[in-house]
TORKOL-4160 file (C-alpha; in steps of 0.2 Angstrom, whole numbers, padded with zeros to 4 digits, m for minus):
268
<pt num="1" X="0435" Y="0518" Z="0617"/>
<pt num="2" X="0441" Y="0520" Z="0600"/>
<pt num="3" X="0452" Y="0535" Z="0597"/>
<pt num="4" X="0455" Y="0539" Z="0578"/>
<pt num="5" X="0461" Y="0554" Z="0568"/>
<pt num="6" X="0466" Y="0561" Z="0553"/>
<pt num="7" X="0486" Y="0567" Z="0550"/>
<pt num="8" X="0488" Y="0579" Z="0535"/>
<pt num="9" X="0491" Y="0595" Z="0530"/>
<pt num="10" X="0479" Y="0605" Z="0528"/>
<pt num="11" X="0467" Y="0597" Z="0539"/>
<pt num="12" X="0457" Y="0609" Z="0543"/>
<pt num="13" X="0441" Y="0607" Z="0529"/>
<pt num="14" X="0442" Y="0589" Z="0531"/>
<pt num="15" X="0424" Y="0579" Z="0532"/>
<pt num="16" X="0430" Y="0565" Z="0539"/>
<pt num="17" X="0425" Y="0569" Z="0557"/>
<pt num="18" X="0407" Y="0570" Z="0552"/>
<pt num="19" X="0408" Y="0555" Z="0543"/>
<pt num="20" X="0418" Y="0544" Z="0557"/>
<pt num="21" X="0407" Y="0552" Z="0571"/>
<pt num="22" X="0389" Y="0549" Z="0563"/>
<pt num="23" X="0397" Y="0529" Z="0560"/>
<pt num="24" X="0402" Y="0528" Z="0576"/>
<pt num="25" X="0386" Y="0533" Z="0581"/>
<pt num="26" X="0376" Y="0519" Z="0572"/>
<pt num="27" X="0386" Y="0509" Z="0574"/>
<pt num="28" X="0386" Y="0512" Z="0594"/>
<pt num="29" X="0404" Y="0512" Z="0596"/>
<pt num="30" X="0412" Y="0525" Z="0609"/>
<pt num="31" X="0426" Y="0534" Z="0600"/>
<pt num="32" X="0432" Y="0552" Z="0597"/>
<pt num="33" X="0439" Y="0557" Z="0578"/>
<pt num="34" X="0452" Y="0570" Z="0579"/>
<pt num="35" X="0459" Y="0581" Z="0567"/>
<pt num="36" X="0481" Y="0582" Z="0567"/>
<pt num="37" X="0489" Y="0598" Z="0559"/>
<pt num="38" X="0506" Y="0588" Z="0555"/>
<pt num="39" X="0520" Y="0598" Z="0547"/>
<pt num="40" X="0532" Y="0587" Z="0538"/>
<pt num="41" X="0546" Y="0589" Z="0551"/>
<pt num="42" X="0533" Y="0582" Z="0564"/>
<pt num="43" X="0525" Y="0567" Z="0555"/>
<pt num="44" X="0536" Y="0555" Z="0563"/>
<pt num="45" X="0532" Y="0563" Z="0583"/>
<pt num="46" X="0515" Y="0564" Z="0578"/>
<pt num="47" X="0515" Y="0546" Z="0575"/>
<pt num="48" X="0524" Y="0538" Z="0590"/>
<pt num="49" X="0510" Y="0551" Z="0599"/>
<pt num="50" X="0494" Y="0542" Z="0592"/>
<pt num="51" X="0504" Y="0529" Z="0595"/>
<pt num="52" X="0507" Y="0530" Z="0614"/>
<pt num="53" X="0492" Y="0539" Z="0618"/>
<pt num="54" X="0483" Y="0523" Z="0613"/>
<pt num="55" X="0474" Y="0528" Z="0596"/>
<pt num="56" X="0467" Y="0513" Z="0586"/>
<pt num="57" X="0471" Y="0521" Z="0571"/>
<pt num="58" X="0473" Y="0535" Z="0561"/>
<pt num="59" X="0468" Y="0543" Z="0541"/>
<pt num="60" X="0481" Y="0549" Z="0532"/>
<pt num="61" X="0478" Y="0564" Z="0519"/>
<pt num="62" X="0490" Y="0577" Z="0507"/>
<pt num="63" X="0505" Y="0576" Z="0505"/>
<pt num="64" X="0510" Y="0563" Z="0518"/>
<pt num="65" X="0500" Y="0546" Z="0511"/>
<pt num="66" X="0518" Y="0539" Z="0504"/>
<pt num="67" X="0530" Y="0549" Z="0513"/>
<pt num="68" X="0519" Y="0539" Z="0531"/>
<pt num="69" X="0526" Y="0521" Z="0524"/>
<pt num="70" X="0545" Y="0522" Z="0532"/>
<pt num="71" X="0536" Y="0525" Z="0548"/>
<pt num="72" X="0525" Y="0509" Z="0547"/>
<pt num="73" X="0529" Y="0491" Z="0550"/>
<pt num="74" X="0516" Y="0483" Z="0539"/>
<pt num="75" X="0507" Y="0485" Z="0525"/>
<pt num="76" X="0494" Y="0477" Z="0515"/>
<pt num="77" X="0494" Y="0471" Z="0497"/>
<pt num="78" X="0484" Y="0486" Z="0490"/>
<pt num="79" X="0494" Y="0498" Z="0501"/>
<pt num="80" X="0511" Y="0491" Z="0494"/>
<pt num="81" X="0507" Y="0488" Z="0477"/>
<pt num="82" X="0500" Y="0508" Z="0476"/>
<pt num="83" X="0516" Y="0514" Z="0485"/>
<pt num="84" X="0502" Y="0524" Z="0496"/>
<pt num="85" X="0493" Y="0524" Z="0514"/>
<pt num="86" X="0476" Y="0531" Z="0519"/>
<pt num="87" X="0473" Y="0522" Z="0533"/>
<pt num="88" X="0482" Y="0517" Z="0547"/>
<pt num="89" X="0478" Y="0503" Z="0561"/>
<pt num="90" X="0489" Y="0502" Z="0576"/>
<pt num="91" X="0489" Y="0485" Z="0583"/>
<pt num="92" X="0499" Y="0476" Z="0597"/>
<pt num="93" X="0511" Y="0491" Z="0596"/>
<pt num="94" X="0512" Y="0487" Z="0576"/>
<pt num="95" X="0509" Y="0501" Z="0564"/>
<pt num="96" X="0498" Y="0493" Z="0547"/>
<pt num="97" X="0496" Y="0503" Z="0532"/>
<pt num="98" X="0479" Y="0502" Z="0519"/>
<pt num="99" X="0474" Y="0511" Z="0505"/>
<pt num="100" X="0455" Y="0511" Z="0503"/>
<pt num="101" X="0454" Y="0522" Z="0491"/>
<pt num="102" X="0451" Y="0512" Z="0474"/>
<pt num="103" X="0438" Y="0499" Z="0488"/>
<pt num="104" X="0430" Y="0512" Z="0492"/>
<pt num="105" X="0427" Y="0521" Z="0474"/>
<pt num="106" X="0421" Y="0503" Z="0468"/>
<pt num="107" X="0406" Y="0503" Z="0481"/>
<pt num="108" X="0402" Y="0519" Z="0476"/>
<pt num="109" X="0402" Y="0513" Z="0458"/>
<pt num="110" X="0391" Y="0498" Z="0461"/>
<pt num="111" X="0381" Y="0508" Z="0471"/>
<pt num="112" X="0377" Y="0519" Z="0457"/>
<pt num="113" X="0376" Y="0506" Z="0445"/>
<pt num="114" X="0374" Y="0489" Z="0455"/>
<pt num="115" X="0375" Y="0479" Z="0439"/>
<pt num="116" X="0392" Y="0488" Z="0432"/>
<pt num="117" X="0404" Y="0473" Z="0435"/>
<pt num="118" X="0392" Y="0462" Z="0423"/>
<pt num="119" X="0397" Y="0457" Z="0406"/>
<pt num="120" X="0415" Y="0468" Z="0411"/>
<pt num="121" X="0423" Y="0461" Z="0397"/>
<pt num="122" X="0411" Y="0473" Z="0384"/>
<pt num="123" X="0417" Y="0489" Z="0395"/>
<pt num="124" X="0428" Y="0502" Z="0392"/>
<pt num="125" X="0435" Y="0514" Z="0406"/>
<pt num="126" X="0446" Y="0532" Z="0405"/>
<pt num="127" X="0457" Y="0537" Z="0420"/>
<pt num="128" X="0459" Y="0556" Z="0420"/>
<pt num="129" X="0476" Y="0558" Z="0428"/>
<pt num="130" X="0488" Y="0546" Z="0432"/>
<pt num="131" X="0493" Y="0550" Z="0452"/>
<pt num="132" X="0489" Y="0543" Z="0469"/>
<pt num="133" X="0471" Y="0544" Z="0464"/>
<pt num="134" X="0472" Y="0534" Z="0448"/>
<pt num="135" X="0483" Y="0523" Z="0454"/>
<pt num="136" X="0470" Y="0517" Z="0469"/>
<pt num="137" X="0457" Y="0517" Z="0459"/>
<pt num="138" X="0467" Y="0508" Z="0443"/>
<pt num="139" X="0470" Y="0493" Z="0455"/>
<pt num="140" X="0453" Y="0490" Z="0462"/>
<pt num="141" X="0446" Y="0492" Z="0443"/>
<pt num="142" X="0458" Y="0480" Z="0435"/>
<pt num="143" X="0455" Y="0465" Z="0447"/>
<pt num="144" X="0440" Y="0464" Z="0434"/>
<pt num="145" X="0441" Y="0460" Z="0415"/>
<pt num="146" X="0436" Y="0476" Z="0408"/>
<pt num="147" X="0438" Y="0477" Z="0389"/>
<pt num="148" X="0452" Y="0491" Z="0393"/>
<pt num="149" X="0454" Y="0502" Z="0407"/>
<pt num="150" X="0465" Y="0516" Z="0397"/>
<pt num="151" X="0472" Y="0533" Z="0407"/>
<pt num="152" X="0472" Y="0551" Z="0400"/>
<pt num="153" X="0483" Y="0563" Z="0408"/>
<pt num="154" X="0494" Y="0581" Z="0406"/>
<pt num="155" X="0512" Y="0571" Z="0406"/>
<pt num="156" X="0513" Y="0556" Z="0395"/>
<pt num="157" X="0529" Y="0552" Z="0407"/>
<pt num="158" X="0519" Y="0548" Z="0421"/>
<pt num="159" X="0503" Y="0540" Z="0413"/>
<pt num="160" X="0517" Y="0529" Z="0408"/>
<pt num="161" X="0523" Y="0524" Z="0423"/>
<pt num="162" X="0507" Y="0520" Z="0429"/>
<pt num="163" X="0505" Y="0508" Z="0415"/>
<pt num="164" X="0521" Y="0500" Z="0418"/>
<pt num="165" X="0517" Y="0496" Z="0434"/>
<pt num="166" X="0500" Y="0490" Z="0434"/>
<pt num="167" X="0496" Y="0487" Z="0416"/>
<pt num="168" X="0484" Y="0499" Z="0409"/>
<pt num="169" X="0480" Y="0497" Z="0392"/>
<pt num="170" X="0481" Y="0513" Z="0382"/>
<pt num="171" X="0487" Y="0529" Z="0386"/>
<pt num="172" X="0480" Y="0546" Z="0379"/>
<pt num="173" X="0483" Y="0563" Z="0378"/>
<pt num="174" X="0472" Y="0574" Z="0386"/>
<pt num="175" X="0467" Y="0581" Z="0369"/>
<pt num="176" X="0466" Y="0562" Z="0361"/>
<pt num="177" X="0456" Y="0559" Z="0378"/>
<pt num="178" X="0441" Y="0572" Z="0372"/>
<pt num="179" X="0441" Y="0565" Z="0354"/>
<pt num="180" X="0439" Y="0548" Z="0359"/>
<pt num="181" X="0427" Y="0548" Z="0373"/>
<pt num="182" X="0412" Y="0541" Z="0364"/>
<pt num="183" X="0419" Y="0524" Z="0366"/>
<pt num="184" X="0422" Y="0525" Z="0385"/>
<pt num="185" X="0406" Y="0518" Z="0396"/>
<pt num="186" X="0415" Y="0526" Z="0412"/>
<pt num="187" X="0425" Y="0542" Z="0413"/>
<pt num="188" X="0434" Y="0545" Z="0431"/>
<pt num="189" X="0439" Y="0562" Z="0437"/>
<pt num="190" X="0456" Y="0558" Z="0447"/>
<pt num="191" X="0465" Y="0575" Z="0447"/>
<pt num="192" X="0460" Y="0591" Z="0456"/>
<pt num="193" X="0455" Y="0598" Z="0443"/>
<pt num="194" X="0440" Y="0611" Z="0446"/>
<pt num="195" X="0442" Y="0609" Z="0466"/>
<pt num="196" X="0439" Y="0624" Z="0475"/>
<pt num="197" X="0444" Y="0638" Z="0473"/>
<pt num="198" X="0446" Y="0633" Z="0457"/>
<pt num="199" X="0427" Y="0628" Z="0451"/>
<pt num="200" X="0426" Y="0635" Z="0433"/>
<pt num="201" X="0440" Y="0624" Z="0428"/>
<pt num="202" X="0437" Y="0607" Z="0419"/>
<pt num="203" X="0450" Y="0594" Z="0414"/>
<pt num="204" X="0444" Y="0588" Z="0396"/>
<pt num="205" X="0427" Y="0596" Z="0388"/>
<pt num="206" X="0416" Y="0582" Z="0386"/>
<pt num="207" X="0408" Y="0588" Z="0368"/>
<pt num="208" X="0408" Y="0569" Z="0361"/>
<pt num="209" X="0403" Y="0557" Z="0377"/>
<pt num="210" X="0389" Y="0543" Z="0373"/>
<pt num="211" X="0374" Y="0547" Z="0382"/>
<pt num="212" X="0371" Y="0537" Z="0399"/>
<pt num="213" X="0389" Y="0535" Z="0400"/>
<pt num="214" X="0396" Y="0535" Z="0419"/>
<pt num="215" X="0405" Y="0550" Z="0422"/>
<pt num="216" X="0415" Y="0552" Z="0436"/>
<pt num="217" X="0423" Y="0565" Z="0448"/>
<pt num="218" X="0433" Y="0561" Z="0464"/>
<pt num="219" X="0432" Y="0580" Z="0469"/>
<pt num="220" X="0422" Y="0584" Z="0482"/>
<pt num="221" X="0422" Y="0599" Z="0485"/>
<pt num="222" X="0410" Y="0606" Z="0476"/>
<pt num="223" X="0401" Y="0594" Z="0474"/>
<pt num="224" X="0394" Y="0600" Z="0458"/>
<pt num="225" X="0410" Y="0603" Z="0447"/>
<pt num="226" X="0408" Y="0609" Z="0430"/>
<pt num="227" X="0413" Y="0593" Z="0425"/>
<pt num="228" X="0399" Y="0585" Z="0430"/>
<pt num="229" X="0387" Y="0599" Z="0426"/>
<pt num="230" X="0395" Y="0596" Z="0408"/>
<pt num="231" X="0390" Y="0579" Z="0411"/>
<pt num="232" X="0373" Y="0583" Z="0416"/>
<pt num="233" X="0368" Y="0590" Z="0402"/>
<pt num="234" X="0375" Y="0577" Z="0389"/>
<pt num="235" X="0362" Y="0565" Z="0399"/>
<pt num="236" X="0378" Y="0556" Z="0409"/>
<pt num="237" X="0377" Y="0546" Z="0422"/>
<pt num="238" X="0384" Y="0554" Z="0439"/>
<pt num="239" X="0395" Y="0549" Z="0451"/>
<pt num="240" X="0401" Y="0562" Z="0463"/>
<pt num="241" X="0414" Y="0563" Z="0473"/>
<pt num="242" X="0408" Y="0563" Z="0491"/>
<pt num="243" X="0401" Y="0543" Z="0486"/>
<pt num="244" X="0421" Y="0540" Z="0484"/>
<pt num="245" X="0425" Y="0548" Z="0501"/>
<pt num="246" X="0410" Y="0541" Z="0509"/>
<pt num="247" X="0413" Y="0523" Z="0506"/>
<pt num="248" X="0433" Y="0525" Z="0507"/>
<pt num="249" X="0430" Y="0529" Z="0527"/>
<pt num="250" X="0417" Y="0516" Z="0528"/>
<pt num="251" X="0429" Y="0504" Z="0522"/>
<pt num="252" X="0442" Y="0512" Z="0535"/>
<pt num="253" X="0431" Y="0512" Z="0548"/>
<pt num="254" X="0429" Y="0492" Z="0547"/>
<pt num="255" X="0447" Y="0490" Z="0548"/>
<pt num="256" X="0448" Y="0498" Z="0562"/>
<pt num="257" X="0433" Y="0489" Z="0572"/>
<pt num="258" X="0433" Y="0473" Z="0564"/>
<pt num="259" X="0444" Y="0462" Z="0575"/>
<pt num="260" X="0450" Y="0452" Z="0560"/>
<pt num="261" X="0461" Y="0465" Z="0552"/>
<pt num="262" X="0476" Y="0463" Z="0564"/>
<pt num="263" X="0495" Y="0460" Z="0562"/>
<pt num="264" X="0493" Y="0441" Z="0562"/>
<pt num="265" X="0486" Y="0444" Z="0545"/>
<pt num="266" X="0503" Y="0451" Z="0540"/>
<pt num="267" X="0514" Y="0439" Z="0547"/>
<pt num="268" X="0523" Y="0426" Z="0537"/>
């Protein structure tokens, strides 16, 4: 029996047991996905507990996905490049770390748009935001030869260190951001910028975006931000934010099924 959770705080709106129980499902796997409420002087119990009670692996969501690592023995290159863990396999006793996020966001790109990664070197990407989000996503984008893949966000400071450490091309103001769009065949949401409560809010206005450009928001919830209502109307592509979740757990789910992501990967 597979036994798989979620650790985080708060927890408690999470999707991710619907979408780990309907894979489970068709996939006709016996397992149980579990929500655990962690506060931060727990995190480390709650981990030798998965651990001991025999848990194949485990999701990790706000505000623990970096803070998870010193507990872990292992981690993958995506994982250690982003400085961030979502998912967790436990294996031969051995905790391993994974980040599916920015795998999981390019399925639900090419699932959108299956032909996107052709003729990359014409394309132009904007990041909105520059934090564990952007990051994921950022690396997963610039294993390809984009034309640029440029980030827009609130503090210059940490656009900047995103670019230092993965090699961004441009960085923008949020107000240079909305000027410039028209250039851009893929805009991405990566702040929680108009989440609920919060859904009249809307990170940059989109006045000068090119028609059947990609636009992009990771939050799901709603699943209708005014962002892209804005982009709606401006005759945008739309990639909402549930795709990004969706294909994140797939990939998540694989890892923790699929016999050939073990420790032996990791050793040497």
């Amino acid at each position: 029996m597979f036994r798989l959770g979620l650790i985080g705080n708060p927890v408690s709106q999470s999707k991710s047991p619907d979408i780990h129980h309907k894979l489970l499902q068709e996939y006709n796997i016996i397992g149980h996905y579990q929500l655990i409420h962690t506060e931060v002087e727990d995190l480390g119990k709650n981990i030798e507990w998965l651990k001991d009670e025999g848990f194949t692996g485990f999701n990790v969501t706000v505000p623990y996905k970096e803070k998870v690592i010193e507990h872990l023995h292992y981690l993958e290159d995506s994982a250690r490049v982003m400085g961030s863990v979502n998912t967790v396999k436990i294996d031969q006793g051995k905790l391993i770390g994974y980040n599916t996020d920015g795998k999981g966001y390019l399925k639900s790109l090419l699932t959108l748009s299956p032909n996107f990664l052709e003729n990359a070197e014409t394309k132009s990407i904007l990041l909105l935001g520059a934090g564990g989000a952007a990051k994921g996503i950022a690396h997963q984008l610039l294993q390809f030869p984009f034309k640029q893949v440029d980030v827009a966000n609130r503090s210059i400071e940490r656009a900047q260190s995103l670019v230092n450490q993965l090699g961004l091309s441009n960085i923008l103001t949020l107000n240079e951001a909305t000027e410039e769009l028209a250039q851009y065949d893929l805009v991405i949401n990566t702040t929680s910028v108009g989440m609920t409560p919060h859904e009249d809010e809307q990170v940059i206005s989109l006045n000068y975006v090119k028609p059947g450009t990609i636009v992009s928001d990771i939050v799901y919830k709603p699943n209708w931000t005014s962002f892209l209502m804005d982009a709606k109307k401006r005759n945008c592509q739309l990639l909402f934010g549930e795709s990004m979740l969706y294909y994140q757990a797939v990939k998540a789910f694989e890892i923790w099924t699929n016999p050939e992501y073990n420790v032996n990967q990791l050793r040497g």
